[in-house]
N, C-alpha and C positions, 0 to 999 in steps of 0.2 A: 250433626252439621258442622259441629265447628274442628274436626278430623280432618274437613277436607280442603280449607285453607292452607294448613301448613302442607298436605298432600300435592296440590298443585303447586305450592312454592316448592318443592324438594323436586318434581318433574322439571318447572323452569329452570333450575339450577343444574340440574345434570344435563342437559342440553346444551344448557351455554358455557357448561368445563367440556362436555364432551365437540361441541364447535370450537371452542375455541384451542383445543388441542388440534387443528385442523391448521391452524394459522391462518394467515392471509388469502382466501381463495385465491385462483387466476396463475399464482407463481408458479410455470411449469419450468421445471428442471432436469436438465438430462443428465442424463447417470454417470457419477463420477466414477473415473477409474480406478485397479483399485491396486496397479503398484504404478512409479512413475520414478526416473533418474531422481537420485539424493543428492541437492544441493551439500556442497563442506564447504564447511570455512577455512579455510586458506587464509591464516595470518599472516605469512611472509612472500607468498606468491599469487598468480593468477587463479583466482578461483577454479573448481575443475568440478566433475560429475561424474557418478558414478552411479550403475543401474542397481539398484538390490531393489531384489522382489518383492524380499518379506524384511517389514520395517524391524523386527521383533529378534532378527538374527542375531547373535552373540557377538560378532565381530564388524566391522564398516570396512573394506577393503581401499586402501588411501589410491587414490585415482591418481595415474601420471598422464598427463599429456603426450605423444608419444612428438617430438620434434623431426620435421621433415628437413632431412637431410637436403641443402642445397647442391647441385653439381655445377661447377663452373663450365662456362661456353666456350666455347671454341674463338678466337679472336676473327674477326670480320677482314674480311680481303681486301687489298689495296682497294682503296678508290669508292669503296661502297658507300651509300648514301645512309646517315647515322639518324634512327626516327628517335622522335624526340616526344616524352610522355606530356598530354594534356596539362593547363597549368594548375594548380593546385588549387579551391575558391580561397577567395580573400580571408585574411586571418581578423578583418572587424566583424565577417558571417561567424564567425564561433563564438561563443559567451568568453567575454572577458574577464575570468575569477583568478585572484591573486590568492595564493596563499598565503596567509598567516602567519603569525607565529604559533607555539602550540599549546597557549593557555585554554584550560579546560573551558568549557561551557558549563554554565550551573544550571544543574537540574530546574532549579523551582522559580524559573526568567518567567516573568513576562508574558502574557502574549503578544505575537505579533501583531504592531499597526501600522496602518499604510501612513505614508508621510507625505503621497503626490496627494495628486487632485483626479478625481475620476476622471475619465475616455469619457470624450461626448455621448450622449446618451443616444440611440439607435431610436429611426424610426419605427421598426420594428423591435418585440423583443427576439432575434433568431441571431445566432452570434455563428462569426463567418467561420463554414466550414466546408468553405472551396479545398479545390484536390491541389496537391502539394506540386508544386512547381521542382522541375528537374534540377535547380539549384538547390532549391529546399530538400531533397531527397539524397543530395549530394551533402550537403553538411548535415543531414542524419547518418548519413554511413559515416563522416568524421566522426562525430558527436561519440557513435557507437563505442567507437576506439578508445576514445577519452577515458581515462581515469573516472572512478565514479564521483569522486570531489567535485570535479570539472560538469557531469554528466548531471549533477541532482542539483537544480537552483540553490544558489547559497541562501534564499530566505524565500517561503511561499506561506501563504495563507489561505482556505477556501472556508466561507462560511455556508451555512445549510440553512433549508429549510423543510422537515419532513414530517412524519409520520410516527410513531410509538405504539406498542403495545403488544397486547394477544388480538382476543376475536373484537375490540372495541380497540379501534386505533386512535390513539389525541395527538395533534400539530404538537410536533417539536422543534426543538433547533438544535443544531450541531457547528464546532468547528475543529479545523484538519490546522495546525502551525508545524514546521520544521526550519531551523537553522540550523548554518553547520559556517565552518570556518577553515574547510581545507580537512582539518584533522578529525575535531569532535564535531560529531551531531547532537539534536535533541529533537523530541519527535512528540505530539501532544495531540489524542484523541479522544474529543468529549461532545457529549450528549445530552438534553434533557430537557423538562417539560417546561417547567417555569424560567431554565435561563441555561445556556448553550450548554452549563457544566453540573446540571443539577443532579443529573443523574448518574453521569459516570464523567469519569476526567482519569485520561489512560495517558501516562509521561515514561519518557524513556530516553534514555543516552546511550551511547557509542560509539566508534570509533569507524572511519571512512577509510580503507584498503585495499589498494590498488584498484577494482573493479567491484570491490563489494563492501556492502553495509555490514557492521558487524554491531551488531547488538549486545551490550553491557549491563545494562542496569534497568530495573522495571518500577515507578513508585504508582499505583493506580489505587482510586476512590471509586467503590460503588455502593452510592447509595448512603456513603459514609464506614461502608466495608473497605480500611485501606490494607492495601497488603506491596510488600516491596518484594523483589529476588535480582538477585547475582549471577549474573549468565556469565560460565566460563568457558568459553568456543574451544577453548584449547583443554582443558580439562576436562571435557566431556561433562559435564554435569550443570543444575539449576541447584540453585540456593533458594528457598521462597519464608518469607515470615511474615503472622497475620498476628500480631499482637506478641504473646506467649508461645502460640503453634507454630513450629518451626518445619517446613517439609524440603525435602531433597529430592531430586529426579535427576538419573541419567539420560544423558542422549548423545546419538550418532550422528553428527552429523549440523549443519546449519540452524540455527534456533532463533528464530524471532520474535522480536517485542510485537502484540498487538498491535498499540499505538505508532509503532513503525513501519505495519505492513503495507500500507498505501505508496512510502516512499520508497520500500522494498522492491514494489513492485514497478515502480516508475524508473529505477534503474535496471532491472531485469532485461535480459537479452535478450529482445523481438525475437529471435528464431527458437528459444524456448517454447516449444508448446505444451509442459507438462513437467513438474519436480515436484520433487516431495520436501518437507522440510519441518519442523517445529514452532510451534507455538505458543507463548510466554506470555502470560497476561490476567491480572485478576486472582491471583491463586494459584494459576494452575500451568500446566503445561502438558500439550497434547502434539499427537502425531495427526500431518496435514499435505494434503494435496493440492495444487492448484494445476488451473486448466486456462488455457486461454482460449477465450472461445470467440474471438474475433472481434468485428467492429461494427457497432451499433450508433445506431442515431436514436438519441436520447431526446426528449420534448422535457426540459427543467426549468426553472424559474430565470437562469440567464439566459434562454432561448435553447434552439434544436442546436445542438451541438451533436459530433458525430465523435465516439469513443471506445476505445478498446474495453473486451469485456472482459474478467481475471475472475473466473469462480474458482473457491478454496471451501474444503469440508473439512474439516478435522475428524478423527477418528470417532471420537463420543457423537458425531454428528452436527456440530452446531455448523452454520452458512453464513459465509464474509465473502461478500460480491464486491470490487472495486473498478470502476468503470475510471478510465483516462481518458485526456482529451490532450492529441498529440498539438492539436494548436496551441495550447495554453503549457507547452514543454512538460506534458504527459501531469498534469495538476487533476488532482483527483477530482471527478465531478457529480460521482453519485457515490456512498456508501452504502450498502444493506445487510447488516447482521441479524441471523437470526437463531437464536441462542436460549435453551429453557422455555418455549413456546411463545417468547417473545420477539418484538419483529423490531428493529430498530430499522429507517428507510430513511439515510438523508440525501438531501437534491440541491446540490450549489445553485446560491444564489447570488453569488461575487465571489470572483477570483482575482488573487492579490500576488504578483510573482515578482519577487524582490524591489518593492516598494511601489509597482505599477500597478493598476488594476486593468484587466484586462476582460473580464466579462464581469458584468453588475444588471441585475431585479431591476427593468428598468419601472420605475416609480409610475403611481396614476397620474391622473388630473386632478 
């Protein structure tokens, strides 16, 4: 008799490793492709893309633009009536950012705090996301053009409220910070049960060029596991060191910090529906695809908000979903990774864009 105690405890337990190797029921997910255009980094010019099929190839073939030759017109006949182009929207419709001088940003600032005073709080909790007015649609086609300095809020903040785990999920909290000053950025992605950063706190710096984010440096804590690496865009290679283990990885091609991929993707070219590119974060660095898979209305803790959706697999498999909300100047508003069978699910509950709050959990009674 007493055999069959620890027997049904060994049944329970392999049930609930083999459930929860199952993850999160309900997430159904369509199938990622499985080559897509390779984002390069372009230090000195306009980013460019180039298609390779197999990430794994020996060489990256460097992409040229190919420049459409202009022909001049013919001069218009006496007398002709001269049409005159639409007037340009006003130069107060575009974000106001000065650049700086070019003193670096220190890695280990701060996080971000709002300075104003919250937006009155909503009768309801549903945060507005009426369709975009043709002026509005007009200074996103500017916007588009802009410099990515110009294009990424010089300071956001989005705090969470979610979920953790494997087959047993516990409320967590999470927050998303980025500044940038024209030149350098800093980017900071954390997570965790007992307080936003308990569990993981993912930092990273780099440098903002012409239309693209270029990623530099990686310092991330998991769990107390810190590990840092050296991204050199132009040398093709990762530097990564986790105490005394020192590892090296090559790569072709665009390479991003974790903790920067939200903002990566918040300057990423709308008509992008699909690139491949690298991943820096924790240790490691892997080969990754993202997909854009349209625009969802999300039910969050700051109301129905309606947002772009941006699924990315990495090679080894793990799932980094980052949903935007083009109202709130594309500020991340759901994160979900899911990575080693565990599910990380965070859900803004106030968003903070260069000192303003512009969606907040609106409080009980």
């Amino acid at each position: 008799m007493r055999r069959q105690v620890p027997l049904a405890l060994a049944i329970f337990l392999s049930l609930a490793v083999h459930l929860g190797s199952l993850g999160v029921p309900g997430w159904d997910r369509p199938e990622m492709p499985t080559e897509a255009p390779r984002l390069v980094a372009n230090l000195r010019q306009t980013p460019a893309m180039s298609v390779q099929a197999d990430a794994q190839s020996t060489t990256l073939p460097v992409p040229v633009v190919p420049q459409r030759k202009r022909r001049k017109s013919p001069p218009p006949p006496e007398g002709a009536p001269t049409a005159r182009l639409p007037p340009l929207p006003e130069q107060s419709s575009l974000p106001d950012i000065e650049t700086p001088d070019s003193s670096p940003v220190a890695t280990q600032s701060t996080p971000l705090t709002g300075a104003s005073a919250p937006s009155a709080a909503l009768s309801e909790p549903v945060a507005d996301a009426s369709e975009p007015s043709p002026e509005n649609s007009a200074v996103a086609t500017e916007l588009a053009l802009l410099p990515v300095s110009q294009r990424l809020p010089a300071q956001g903040r989005v705090a969470y409220a979610g979920t953790a785990g494997g087959f047993i999920a516990l409320t967590a909290t999470g927050q998303a910070t980025w500044e940038h000053d024209g030149i350098h950025f800093q980017s900071r992605l954390s997570a965790g049960l007992s307080s936003p950063d308990s569990s993981l706190d993912y930092r990273s710096t780099g440098r903002l060029v012409d239309l693209q984010m270029i990623s530099e440096t990686t310092n991330d804590n998991r769990r107390g596991k810190v590990s840092s690496s050296l991204i050199d865009q132009q040398g093709g290679k990762v530097v990564m060191q986790r105490g005394s283990d020192t590892r090296e990885r090559q790569i072709r091609g665009l390479a991003v910090a974790l903790s920067a991929l939200p903002e990566m993707l918040m300057t990423l070219d709308e008509s992008v529906d699909k690139a491949a590119f690298f991943v820096v974060g924790d240790f490691w660095v892997d080969d990754a695809v993202v997909v854009q898979r349209g625009k969802e209305y999300l039910r969050l803790p700051v109301g129905r908000v309606e947002a772009r959706h941006f699924a990315t697999q990495t090679k080894k498999g793990d799932l980094i979903d980052v949903w935007l909300a083009p109202q709130w100047r594309n500020a991340p508003v759901r994160i979900r990774i899911e990575a080693g069978g565990v599910v990380v699910d965070l859900k803004a509950s106030e968003v903070e864009i260069e000192g303003k709050i512009l969606g907040k959990t609106q409080e009980g009674p």
